[in-house]
C-alpha positions as CSV (number, residue, x, y, z in Angstrom):
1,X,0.0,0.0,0.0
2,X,1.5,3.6,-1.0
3,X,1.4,6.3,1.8
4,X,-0.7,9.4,1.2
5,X,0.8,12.7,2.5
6,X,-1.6,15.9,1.9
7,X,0.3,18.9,1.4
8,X,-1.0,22.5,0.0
9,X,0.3,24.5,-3.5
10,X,0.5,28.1,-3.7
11,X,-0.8,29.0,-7.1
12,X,0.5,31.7,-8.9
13,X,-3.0,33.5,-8.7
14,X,-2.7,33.3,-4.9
15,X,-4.8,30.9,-4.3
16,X,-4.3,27.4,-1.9
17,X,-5.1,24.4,-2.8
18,X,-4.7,21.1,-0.8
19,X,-3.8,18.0,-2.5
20,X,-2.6,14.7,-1.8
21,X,0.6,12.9,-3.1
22,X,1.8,9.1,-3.3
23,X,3.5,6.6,-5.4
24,X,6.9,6.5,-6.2
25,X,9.5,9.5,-5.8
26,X,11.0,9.0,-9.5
27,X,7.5,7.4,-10.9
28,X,5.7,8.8,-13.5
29,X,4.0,11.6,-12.5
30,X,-0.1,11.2,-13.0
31,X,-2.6,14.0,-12.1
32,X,-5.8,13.0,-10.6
33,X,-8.6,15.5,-11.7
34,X,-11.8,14.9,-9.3
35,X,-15.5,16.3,-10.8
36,X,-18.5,18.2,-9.4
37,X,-18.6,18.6,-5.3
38,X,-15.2,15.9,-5.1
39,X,-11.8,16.6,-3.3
40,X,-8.7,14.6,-3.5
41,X,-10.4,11.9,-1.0
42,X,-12.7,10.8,-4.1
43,X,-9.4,9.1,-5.3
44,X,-8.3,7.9,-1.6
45,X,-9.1,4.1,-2.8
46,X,-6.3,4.5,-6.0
47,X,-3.8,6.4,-4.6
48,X,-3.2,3.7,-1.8
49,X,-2.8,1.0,-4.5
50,X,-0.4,3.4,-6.9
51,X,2.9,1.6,-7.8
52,X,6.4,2.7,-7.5
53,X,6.4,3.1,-11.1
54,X,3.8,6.2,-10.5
55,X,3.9,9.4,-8.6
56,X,0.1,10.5,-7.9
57,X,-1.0,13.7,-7.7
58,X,-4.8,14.8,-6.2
59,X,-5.7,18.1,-5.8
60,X,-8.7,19.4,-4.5
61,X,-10.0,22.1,-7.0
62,X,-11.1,25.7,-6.2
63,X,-14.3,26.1,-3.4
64,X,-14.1,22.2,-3.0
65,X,-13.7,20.4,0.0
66,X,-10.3,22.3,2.3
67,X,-9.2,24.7,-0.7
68,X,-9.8,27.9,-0.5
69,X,-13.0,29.8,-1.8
70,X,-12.9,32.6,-4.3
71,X,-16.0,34.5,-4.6
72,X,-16.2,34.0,-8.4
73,X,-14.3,32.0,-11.2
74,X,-15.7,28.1,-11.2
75,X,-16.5,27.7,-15.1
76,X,-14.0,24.8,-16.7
77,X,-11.6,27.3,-17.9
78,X,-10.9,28.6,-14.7
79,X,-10.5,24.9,-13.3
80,X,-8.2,24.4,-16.3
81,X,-6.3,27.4,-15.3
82,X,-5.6,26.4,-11.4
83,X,-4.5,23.1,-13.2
84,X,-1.4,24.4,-15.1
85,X,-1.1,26.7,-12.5
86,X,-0.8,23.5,-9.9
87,X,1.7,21.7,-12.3
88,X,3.9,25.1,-11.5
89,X,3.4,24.9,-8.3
90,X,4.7,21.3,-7.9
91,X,6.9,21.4,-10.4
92,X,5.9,19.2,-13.0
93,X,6.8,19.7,-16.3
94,X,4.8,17.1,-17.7
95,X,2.3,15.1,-16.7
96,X,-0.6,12.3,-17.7
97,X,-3.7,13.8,-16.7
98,X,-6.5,12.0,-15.4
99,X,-10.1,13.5,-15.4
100,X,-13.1,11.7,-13.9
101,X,-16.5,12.7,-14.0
102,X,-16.5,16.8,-14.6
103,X,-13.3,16.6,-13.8
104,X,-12.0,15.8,-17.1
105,X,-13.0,19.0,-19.4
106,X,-11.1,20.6,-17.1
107,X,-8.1,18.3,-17.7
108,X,-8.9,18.2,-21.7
109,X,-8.9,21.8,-21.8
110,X,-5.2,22.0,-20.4
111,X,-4.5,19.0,-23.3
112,X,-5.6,20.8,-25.8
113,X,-3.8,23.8,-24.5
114,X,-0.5,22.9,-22.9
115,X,0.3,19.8,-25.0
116,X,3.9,20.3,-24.1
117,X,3.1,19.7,-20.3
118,X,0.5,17.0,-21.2
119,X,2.4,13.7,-22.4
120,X,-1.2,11.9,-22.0
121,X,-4.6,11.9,-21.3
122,X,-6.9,9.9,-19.5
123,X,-10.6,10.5,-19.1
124,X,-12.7,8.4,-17.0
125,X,-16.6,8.7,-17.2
126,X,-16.7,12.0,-18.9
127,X,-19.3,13.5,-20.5
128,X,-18.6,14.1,-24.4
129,X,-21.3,17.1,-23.9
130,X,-24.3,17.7,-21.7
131,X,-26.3,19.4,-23.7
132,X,-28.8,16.1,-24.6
133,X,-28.7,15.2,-21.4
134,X,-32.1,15.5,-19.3
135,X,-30.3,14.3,-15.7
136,X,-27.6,17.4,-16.2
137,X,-30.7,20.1,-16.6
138,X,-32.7,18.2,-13.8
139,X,-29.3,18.6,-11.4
140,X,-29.2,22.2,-12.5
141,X,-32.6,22.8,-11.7
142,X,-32.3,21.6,-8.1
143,X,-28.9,22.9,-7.3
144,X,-30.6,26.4,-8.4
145,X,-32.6,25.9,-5.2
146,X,-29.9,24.7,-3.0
147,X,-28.8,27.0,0.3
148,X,-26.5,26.6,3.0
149,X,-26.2,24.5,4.5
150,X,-26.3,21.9,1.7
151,X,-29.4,18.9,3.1
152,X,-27.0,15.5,3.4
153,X,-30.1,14.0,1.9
154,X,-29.9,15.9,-1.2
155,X,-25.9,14.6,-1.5
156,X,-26.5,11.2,-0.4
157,X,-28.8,10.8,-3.2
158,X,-26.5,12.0,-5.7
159,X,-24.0,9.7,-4.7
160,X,-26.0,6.5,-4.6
161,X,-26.6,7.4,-8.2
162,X,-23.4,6.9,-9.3
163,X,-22.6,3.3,-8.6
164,X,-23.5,0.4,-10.0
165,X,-21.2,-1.5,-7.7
166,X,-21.2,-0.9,-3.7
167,X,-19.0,0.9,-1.8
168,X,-17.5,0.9,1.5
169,X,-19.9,2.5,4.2
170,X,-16.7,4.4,5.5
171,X,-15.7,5.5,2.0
172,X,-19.7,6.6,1.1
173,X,-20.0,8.9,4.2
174,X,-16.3,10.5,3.9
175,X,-17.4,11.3,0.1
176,X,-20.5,12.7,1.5
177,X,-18.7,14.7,4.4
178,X,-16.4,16.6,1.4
179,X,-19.5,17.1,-0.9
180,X,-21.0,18.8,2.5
181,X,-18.1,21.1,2.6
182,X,-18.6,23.1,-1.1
183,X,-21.3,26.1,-0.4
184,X,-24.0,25.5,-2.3
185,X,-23.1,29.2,-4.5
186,X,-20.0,26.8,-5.9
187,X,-22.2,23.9,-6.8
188,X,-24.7,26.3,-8.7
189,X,-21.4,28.4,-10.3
190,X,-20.1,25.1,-11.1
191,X,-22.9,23.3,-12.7
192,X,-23.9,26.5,-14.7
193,X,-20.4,26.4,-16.1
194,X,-20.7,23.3,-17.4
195,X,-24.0,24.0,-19.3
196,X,-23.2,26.7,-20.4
197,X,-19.4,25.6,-22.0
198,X,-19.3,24.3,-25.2
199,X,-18.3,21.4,-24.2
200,X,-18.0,19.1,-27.5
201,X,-15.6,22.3,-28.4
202,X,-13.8,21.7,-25.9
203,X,-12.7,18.0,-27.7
204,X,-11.4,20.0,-30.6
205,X,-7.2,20.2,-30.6
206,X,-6.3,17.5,-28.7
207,X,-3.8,15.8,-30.2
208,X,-2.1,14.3,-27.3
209,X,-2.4,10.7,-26.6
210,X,-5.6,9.4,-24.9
211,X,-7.3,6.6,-23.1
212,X,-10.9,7.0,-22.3
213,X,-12.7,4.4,-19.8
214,X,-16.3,3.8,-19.6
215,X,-18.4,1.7,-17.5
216,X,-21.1,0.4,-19.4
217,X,-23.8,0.6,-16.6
218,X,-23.3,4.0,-16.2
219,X,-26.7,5.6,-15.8
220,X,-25.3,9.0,-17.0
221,X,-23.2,8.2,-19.6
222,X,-24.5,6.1,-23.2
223,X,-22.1,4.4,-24.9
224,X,-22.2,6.7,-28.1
225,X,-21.5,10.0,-25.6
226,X,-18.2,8.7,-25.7
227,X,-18.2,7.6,-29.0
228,X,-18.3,11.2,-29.4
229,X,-14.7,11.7,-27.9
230,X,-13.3,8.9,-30.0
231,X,-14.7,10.0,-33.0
232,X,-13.6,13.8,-32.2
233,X,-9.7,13.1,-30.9
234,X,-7.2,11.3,-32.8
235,X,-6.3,8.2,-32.0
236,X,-8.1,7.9,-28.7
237,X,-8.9,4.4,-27.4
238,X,-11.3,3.1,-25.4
239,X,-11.5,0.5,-22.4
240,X,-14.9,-0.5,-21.5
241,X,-15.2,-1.6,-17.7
242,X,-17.8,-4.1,-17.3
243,X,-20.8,-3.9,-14.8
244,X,-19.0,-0.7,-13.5
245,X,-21.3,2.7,-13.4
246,X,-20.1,5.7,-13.5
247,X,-17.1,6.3,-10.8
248,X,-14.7,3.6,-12.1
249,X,-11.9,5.4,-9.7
250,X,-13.9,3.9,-7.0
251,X,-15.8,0.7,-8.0
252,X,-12.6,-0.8,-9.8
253,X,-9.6,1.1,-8.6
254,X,-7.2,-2.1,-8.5
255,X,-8.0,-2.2,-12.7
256,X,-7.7,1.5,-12.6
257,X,-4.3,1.3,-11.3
258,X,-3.1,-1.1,-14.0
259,X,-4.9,0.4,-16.6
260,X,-3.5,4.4,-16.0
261,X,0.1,2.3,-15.1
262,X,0.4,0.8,-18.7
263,X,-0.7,4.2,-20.3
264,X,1.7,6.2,-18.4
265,X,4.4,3.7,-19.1
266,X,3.9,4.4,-22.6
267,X,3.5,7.5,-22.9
268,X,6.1,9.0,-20.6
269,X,8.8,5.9,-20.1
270,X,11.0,6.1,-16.9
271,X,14.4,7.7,-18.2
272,X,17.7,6.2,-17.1
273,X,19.2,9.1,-15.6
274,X,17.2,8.4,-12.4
275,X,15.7,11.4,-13.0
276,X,11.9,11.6,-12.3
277,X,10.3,11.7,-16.2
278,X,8.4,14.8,-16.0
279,X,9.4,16.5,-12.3
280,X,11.7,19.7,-12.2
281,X,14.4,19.8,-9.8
282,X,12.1,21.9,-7.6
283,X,9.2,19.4,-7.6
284,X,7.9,18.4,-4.1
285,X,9.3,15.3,-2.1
């Protein structure tokens, strides 16, 4: 089992944000991109399995769980932007970026962007677009109504929606204690961003190397959403996660593991220097 340290960046804007670290020292280096109302414990079940071969990185995005809370700015661009930002911070040059959920426009836009810091991409349940989906208006229109504090009913439900496989009881209610912690102004600033984005735009330049996985009973996602992101990025392959739904961090993270391990591998070998591929000298320990 790796160990887990959670340590804080100072972006460049100001602004702190926690995130957690583990995996090898001179491993790959892999950045873990959490979605809607998530923090960096939404990825505690992988980062404990993460080989030597990879160094993990989790932050926990803007107004989400501990980081900090600026009164405006949670559209995917500005997520995107706290992202490069971050990779300053720790001082990674390049990086495999791994969206889930949300999380992954955010971590597409900096691909398409930044190819030079992104050797790969990984996207894990993401939405192509939103704008045929009837559950992403239905959220909207009850998060419009939300106010602090944010009902635990109204989260639990959310999350119970997501699996098609259980989880821990002791997992389910520390994901619901970090959803509890984002002010209900973020979740309706963040979900408005995402309707509101282009988002099938947003799947336009990216030319880096991808892997997209899919659970095929996710109740969100159809299969032909993300036929939509292999049909719009070159190359981009797809691994299909049986009986999974739609967190595959979480209902298969041993597979996950292997399956981000290989990509990395390929995309950004280990060099023989003993250098850590993709760290600067000033990365953190």
């Amino acid at each position: 089992m790796s160990t887990i340290a959670v340590k804080a960046a100072r972006l460049r804007s100001g602004l702190v944000l926690p995130y957690a670290q583990a995996g090898g020292p001179q491993g790959v280096p892999v950045v873990f991109v959490h979605g809607l109302a998530d923090s960096w414990w939404t990825f505690e079940p992988l980062l404990r399995r993460l080989p030597a071969a990879l160094h993990g990185y989790a932050p926990t995005q803007r107004g989400h769980g501990d980081a900090e809370r600026p009164p405006h700015g949670y559209g995917p661009e500005d997520f995107a932007g706290d992202l490069v930002e971050f990779l300053d911070a720790a001082g990674i040059r390049r990086t495999v970026l791994a969206g889930v959920s949300s999380g992954g426009v955010a971590a597409r836009l900096v691909a398409g962007s930044h190819p030079d810091r992104v050797a790969g991409l990984v996207l894990a349940g993401v939405p192509a677009t939103l704008a045929d989906k009837p559950g992403a208006r239905a959220l909207a229109k009850r998060v419009r109504r939300l106010g602090d504090p944010v009902p635990r009913a109204f989260v639990e439900e959310l999350l119970s929606g997501l699996t098609a496989r259980p989880l821990g009881r002791g997992l389910l209610a520390t994901l619901a204690d970090e959803n509890l912690k984002v002010p209900a102004r973020v979740w309706r600033e963040t979900v408005r961003g995402l309707l509101e984005t282009d988002l099938a735009a947003t799947l336009r330049g990216i030319l880096v190397p991808t892997l997209v996985l899919w659970g095929d009973a996710d109740a969100l996602l159809p299969r032909a959403d993300q036929q939509r992101i292999l049909d719009a990025v070159p190359g981009a392959r797809l691994l299909v996660y049986g009986g999974a739904g739609h967190v595959l961090h979480q209902e298969a993270p041993e597979r996950f593991v292997q399956d981000v391990a290989a990509f990395a591998a390929a995309v950004l070998p280990v060099r023989q220097d003993g250098d850590a591929p993709g760290a600067g000298r000033d990365a953190a320990p």
